[in-house]
N, C-alpha and C positions, 0 to 999 in steps of 0.2 A: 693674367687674371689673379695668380697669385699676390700680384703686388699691389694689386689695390683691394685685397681681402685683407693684408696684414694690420693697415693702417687701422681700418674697419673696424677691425676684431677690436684692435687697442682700445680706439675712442670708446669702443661700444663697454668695455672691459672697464672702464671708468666712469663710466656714466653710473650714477646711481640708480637704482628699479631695471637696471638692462635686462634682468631674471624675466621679471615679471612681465615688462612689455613684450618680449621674445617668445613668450609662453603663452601670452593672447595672439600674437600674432600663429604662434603654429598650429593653436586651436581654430582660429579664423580659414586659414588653410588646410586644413583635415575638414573642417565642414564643407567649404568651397570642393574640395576633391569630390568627398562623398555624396556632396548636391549633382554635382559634373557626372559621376556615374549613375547613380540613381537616373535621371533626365536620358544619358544613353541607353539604357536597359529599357526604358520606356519606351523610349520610338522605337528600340530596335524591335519589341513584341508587338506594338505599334504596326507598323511593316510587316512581321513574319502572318499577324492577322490579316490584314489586307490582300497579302499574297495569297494568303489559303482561303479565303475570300474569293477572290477572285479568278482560282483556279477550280473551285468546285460550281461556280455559276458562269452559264453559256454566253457569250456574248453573241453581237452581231456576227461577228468575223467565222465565230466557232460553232459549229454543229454539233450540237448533243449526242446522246450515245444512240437515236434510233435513225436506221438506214434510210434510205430513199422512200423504198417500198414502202415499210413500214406509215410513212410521211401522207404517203398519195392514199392509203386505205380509210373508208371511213368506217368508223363506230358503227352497229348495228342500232338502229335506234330503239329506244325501250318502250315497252308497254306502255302506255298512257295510266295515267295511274285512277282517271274517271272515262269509263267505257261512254262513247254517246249511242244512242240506240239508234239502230239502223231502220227502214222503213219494213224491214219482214218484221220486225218485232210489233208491229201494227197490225193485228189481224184485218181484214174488213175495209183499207183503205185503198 
């Protein structure tokens, strides 16, 4: 590896603007890095939501937190919230 970096180094050593193209090229790559990790951080919270997501809502497979029992009782049902009058409220009839 070393021996074909020497040659490298040379030509690139004599080229005129070597500076400057070198210097766009390692800015081009410091953005590329930084775009590369921004993008991973994303999906990874990406994912960590999903997970928790998907761990606080029941699916098919999974039973919520109440028992059996609890499953089979029903609700008492609520007062009707408009009484209908029954026929003793009819005097006479």
């Amino acid at each position: 590896m070393k021996r074909l970096l020497n040659p490298l180094l040379l030509l690139m050593a004599s080229a005129p603007e070597a500076d400057k193209k070198l210097d766009l090229l390692m800015y081009a790559l410091q953005a590329t890095n930084e775009s590369v990790k921004n993008i991973k951080n994303g999906i990874d919270t990406f994912q960590a939501t999903l997970v928790k997501m998907a761990s606080n809502e029941p699916g098919p497979d999974r039973e919520d937190d109440t028992t059996a029992s609890e499953k089979t009782e029903t609700p008492p049902e609520p007062d009707p919230a408009i009484k209908m009058p029954s026929a003793s409220d009819f005097p006479g009839q």
